[in-house]
N, C-alpha and C positions, 0 to 999 in steps of 0.2 A: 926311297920307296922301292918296294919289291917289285920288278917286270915281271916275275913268274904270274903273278896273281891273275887267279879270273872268273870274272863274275858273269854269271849264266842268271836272265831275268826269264822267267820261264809259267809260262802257260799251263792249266792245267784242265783249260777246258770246262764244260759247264757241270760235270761231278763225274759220269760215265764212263768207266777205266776204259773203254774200248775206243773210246773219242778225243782222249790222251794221245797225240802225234807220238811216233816212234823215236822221233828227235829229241822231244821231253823226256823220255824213259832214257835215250842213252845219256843226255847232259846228268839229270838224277843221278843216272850210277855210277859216273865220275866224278860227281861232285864232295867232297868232305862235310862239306857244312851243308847244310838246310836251313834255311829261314822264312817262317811263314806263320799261317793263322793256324789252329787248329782242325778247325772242320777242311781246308784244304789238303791237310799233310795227310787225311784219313784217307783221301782219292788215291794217292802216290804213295800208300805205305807199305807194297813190295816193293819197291824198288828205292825205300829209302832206311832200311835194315839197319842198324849198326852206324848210321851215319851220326854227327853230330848235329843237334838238332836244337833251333831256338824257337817257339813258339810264340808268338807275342799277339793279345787280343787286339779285338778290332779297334780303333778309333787309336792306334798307338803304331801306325801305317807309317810314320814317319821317321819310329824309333828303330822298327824294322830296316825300312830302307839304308838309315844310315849303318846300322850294324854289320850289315851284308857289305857294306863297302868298305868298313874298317878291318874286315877279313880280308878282301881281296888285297888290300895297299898292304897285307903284311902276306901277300905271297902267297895266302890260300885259295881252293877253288872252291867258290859256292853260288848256291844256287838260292836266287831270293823268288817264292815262289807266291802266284798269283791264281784266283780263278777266272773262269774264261779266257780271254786275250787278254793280256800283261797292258798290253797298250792301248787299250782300249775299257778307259773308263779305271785304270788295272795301278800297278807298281812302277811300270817302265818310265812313265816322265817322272816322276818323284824322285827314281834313283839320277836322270840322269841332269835334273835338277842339283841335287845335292852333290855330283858328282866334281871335279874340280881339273879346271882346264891344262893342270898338271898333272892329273892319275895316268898311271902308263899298265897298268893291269888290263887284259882282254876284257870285252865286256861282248857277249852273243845274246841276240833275243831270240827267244823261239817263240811263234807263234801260238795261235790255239783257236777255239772256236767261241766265240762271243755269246752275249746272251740276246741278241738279235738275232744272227742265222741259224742257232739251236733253235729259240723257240719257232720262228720262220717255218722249221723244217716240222715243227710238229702239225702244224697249222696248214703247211701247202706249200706256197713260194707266193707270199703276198711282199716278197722284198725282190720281185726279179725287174723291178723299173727305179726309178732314181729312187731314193730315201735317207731320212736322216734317222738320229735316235738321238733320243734328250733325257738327260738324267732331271730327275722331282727332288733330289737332294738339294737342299742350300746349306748345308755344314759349309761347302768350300763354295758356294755361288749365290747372289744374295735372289731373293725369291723375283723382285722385279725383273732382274735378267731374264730368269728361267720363262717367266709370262711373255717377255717381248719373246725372245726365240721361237716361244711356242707361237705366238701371236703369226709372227713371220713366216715358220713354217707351213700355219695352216693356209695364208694368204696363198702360198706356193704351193698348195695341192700335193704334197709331200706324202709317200706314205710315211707313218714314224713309229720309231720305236721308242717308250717309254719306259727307261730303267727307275730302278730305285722309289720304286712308284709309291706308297704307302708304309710309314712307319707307326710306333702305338702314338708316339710325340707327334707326328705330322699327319695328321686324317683327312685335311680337309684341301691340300694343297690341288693333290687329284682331281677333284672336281671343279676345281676351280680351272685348272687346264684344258678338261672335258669340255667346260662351257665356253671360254677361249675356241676353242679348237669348232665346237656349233657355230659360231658364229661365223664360221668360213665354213664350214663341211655340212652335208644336209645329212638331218640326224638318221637317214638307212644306209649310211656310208659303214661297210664292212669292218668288224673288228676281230681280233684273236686274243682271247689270256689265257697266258702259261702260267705255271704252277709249278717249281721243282722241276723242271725242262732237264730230262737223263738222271734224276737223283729219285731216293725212295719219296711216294708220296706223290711223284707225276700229275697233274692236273691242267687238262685244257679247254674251251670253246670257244665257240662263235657268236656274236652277236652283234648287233646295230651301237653305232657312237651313241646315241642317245639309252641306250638300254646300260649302258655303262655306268650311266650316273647312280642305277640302284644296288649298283654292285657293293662288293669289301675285297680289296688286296692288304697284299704286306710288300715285306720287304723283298720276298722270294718271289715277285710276281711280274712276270712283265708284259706289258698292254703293246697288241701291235695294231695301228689307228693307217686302215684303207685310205683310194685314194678314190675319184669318181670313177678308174679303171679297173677297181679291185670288185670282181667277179667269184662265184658260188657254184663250185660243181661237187655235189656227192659230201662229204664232211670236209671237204676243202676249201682254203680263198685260195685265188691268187689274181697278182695282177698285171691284168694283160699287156705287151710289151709292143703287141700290134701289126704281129707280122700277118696275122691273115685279115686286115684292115686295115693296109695304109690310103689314104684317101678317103676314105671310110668315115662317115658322121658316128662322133664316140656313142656308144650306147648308155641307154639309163643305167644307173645304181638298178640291180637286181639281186632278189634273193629267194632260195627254194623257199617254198610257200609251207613245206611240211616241215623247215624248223625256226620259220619265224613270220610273225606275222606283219613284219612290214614288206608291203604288195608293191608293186610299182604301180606306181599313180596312173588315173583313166589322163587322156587329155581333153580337155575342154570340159570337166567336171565343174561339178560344184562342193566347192570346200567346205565341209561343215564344221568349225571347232568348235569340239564338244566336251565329252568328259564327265558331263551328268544322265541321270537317266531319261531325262524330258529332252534334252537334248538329241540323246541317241534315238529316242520316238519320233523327233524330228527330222532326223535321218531318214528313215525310215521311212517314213509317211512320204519323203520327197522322192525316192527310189520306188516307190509305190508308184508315184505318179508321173516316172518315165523317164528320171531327168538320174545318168550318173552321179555317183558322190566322191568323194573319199573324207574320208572322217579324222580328223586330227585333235590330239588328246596330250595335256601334257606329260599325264604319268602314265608309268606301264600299269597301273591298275585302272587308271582310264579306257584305254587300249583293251584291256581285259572286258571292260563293262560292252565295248563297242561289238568288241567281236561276239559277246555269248548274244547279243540281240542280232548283231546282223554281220552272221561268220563269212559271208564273202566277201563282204565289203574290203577294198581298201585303205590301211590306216598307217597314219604315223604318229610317232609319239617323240616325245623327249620338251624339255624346255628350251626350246635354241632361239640363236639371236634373230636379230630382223634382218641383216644379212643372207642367211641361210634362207629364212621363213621368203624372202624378197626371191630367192632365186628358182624357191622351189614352185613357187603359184604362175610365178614366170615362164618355169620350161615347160611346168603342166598346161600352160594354159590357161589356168582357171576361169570359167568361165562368170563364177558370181563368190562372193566369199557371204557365208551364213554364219553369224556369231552367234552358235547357244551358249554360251558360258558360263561360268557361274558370276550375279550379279554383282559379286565384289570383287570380280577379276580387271578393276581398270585397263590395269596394265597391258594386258594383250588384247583388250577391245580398243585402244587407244592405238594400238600399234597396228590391228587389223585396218582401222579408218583411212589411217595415213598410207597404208601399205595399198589400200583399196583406190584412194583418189591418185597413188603415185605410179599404179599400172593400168589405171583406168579399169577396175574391174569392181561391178557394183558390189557395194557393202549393203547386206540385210541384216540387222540388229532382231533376234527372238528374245522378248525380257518377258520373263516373269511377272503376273498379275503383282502388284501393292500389295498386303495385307492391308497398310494402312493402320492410323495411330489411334486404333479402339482398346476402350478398359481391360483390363486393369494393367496391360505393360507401359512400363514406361521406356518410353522412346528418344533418344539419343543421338546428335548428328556424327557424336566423332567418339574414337574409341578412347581417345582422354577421358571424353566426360562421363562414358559407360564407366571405366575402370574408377570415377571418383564418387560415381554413383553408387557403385558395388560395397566400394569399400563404406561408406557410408552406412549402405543398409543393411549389409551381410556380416558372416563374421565367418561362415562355411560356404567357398562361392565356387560353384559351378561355371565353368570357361564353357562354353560350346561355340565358341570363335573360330576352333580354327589353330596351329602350330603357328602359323605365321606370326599374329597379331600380341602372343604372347607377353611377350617383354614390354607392352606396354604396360602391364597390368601388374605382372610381378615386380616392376621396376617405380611404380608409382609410387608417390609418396601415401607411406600408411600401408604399404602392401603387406609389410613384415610383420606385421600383428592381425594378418588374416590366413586362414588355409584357405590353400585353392585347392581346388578339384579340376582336374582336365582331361576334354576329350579330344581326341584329332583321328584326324586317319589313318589307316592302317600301312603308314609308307615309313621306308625307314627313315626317310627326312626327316617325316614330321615327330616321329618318335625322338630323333636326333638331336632338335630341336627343344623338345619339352624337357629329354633330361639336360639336356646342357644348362637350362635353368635351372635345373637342382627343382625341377618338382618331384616328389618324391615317388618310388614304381606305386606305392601303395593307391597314390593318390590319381593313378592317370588309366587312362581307359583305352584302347587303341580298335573303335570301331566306323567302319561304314555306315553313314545317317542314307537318309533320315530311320531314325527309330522312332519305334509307337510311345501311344500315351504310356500304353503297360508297365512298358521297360524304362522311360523315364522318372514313370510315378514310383517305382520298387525302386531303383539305383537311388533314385535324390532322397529319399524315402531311408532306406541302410544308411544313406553316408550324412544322412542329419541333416542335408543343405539347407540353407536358410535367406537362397538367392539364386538366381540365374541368369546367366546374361548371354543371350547369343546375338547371331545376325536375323537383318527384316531379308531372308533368301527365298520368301516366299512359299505357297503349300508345299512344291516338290520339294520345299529343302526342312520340310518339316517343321514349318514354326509352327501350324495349328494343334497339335498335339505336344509340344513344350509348354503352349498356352493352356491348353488343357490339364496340362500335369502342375503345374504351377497353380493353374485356379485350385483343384483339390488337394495339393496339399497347405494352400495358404499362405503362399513364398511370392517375393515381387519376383517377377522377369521382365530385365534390362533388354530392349533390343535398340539392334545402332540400326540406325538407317539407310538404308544403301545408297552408293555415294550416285550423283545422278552426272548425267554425261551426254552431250549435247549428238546424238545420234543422226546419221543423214536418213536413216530408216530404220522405224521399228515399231514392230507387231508384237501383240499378248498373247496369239491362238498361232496355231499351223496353221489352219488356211489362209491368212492373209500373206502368208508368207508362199503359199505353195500359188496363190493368185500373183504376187508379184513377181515370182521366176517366171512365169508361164508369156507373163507380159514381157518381160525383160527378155526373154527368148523367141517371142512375136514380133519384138523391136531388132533382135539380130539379124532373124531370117529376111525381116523384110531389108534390111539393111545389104543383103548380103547379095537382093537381087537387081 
């Protein structure tokens, strides 16, 4: 073997020729060979003129590697080149993996700047207290891992930086980490996405962990996820390291009010989870009558409905775990939890209950009047038998179920010799959802209910329906006017039932509800004297 040889692994930083170490530019220009990807060699292409030069594409990282070392053993100097830091997430272990406990060639790393503290730096200094970064790739790490890490990290209050976040093959790993990560972090925990961080095409903001979930990245993106110390001043986070409060009770999650609308919570409020617009009335009407709120919504277009009804109000959103939901009612205090929901949201009335009797804070259930099982719909306990009923009677059938419940229906037997028609919400889940079933764009609607009779009777009306099946979610969810459109044009309408659920309390009007806070808050003060 040749002792001359020597291999320079070398950094090229996150694209920005000005952010290239001076140490990278002089190892470059002594080097003969170059070895690297394309889009990198374009950063370093004055100072690699005339050099010999290997190019090799992505995913072929390990053919690179070795090439670079088969030049050095015969005596040349080259340089195997990396973006960002080498060693970080980079080339440096792979070469020196492949490297052999008998190579006697030099081997210098030079460092560079990552795609954490680049984007860090556009963002503020939300990395100036401990933190980790986790790559979303599983090419080289299988996805389980990647869940616990994340799992672990969130338990540890970590700020983190997420590389490799979104590919076109891997869409859905992201959120799946986001909601991980909810389940320890409360969804107003500050965030940062970078975009092209120093390269053409730059893009950054701000926004709440929960607001993440309606987002779209790529590959070029990277997500930096706050910790409860990561603080908002002016278009900046950062997080605080606490020298001007040691000893000091940590402060709440905060955020300017003028670029987001998650508020820091009142204490000793009353929580309302809502999301619908009788809901948000119900808000309303209870702030009317003296008593704080804050309004909790699981989507940002929930969140959106809250605030155009009542813009001061305090709200959070996101879908997060009962962890989070457990710590947030906790430090708020909460003084009563109000469930308006929608009636087929088991799930988070089930979790409100338990979460209600396991902090001792009264649960008020608001449902929705019955419609009740009058002519001509036929009425349904479970979305099986809806979907067998459909197919039975229909041949063009109208979904106004909901994205969720979808795949019952298309996946049923006999579904494939009916067209569906569908409507859902206007989120991009729900959208997400209906094409991933292959319903066709022609065939899908993506609007806000309740709609009128008008607009049901014209659409089922153009697209020929010959059936419809929604939810029993009562007036405010518009079943009287499906019923209505369905009597005149002469089509069955399927409705399921709404599932029932053994409540510690629950009212069909506001006042009985605004009479039972008012008691429940006559029982505290006397209590308190």
């Amino acid at each position: 073997m040749n002792s001359r040889g020597r291999l320079f692994l070398v950094s090229a930083g996150p694209g920005f020729t000005d952010l290239i170490p001076p140490l990278a530019e002089a190892t470059l220009r002594t080097s003969e060979i170059i070895v690297g990807y394309d889009l990198y060699l374009t950063w370093i292409a004055p100072w690699i003129k005339g050099k010999q030069i290997h190019a090799l594409p992505l995913l072929r990282e390990k053919e690179r590697a070795a090439m670079a070392i088969e030049f050095a053993r015969d005596g040349r100097t080259v340089s195997l080149v990396s973006s960002g830091d080498i060693g970080v997430y980079g080339m440096a272990a792979l070469a020196l993996e492949l490297m052999s406990e008998d190579d006697v060639f030099q081997v210098e790393i030079v460092p560079g700047i990552s795609a954490a503290p680049s984007c860090a730096s556009l963002l503020g200094a939300p990395l100036s207290h401990d933190y980790a970064t986790l790559s979303l790739s599983d090419l080289l790490c299988p996805w389980e891992v990647i869940e616990r890490r994340a799992r672990q990290l969130a338990r540890a209050d970590l700020v983190l930086a997420l590389y490799n976040v979104q590919s076109k093959t891997r869409t859905d790993g992201v959120y799946r980490i986001l909601n991980i990560l909810l389940e320890h972090k409360p969804a107003a925990t500050l965030c940062g996405v970078v975009r092209n961080a120093y390269r053409s095409g730059q893009e950054h903001f701000i926004c709440s962990l929960a607001e993440l979930l309606q987002k779209r990245f790529d590959m070029l993106t990277t997500i930096v996820v706050g910790n409860r110390f990561t603080y908002r001043k002016r278009e900046f986070i950062y997080t605080a390291r606490g020298y001007n409060s040691r000893g000091a009770p940590a402060r709440r999650l905060q955020q300017d009010q003028s670029e987001s609308t998650i508020q820091p919570a009142c204490e000793n409020a009353i929580w309302v989870f809502s999301g619908t617009a009788d809901g948000n009335a119900l808000a309303s009407k209870i702030i009317q009558n003296g008593f704080p709120v804050v309004i909790s919504t699981a989507t940002s277009y929930g969140r959106d409905l809250a605030l155009q009804r009542l813009p001061d109000v305090s709200v959070r959103s996101g879908r997060i775990g009962v962890n989070a939901r457990y710590r947030e009612l906790q430090d708020s205090r909460a003084s009563a939890i109000v469930d308006a929901t929608h009636p087929f949201a088991t799930e988070i009335s089930s979790q409100l209950i338990a979460l209600g009797t396991e902090l001792n804070i009264p649960y008020l259930r608001y449902e929705r009047e019955f419609i009740g099982g009058s002519s001509p719909a036929i009425f349904c306990e479970t979305m099986e038998e809806a979907a067998a009923t459909a197919i039975r009677m229909g041949k063009r059938i109208f979904l106004a179920t909901g994205s969720k419940d979808l795949k019952v229906f298309l996946s049923h037997p006999g579904a494939n010799e009916r067209e569906w028609f569908v409507r859902v919400a206007p989120e991009p889940e729900s959208l997400e959802n209906a094409l991933a079933l292959e319903v066709p764009r022609s065939r899908l609607i993506a609007m806000q209910g309740p709609c009128s009779k008008e607009l049901n009777e014209v659409l089922w009306k153009d697209w020929q329906i010959d059936c419809v099946v929604t939810k029993e979610s009562g007036a405010a969810g518009g079943f009287s006017a499906k019923a209505e459109a369905t009597g005149l044009l002469g089509i069955p309408l399927i409705v399921i039932n709404r599932p029932r659920i053994n409540y510690p309390f629950v009212a069909h009007d506001f006042d009985s509800i605004i009479d039972r806070l008012r008691a429940l808050q006559t029982g505290f003060e006397t209590s308190m004297h």
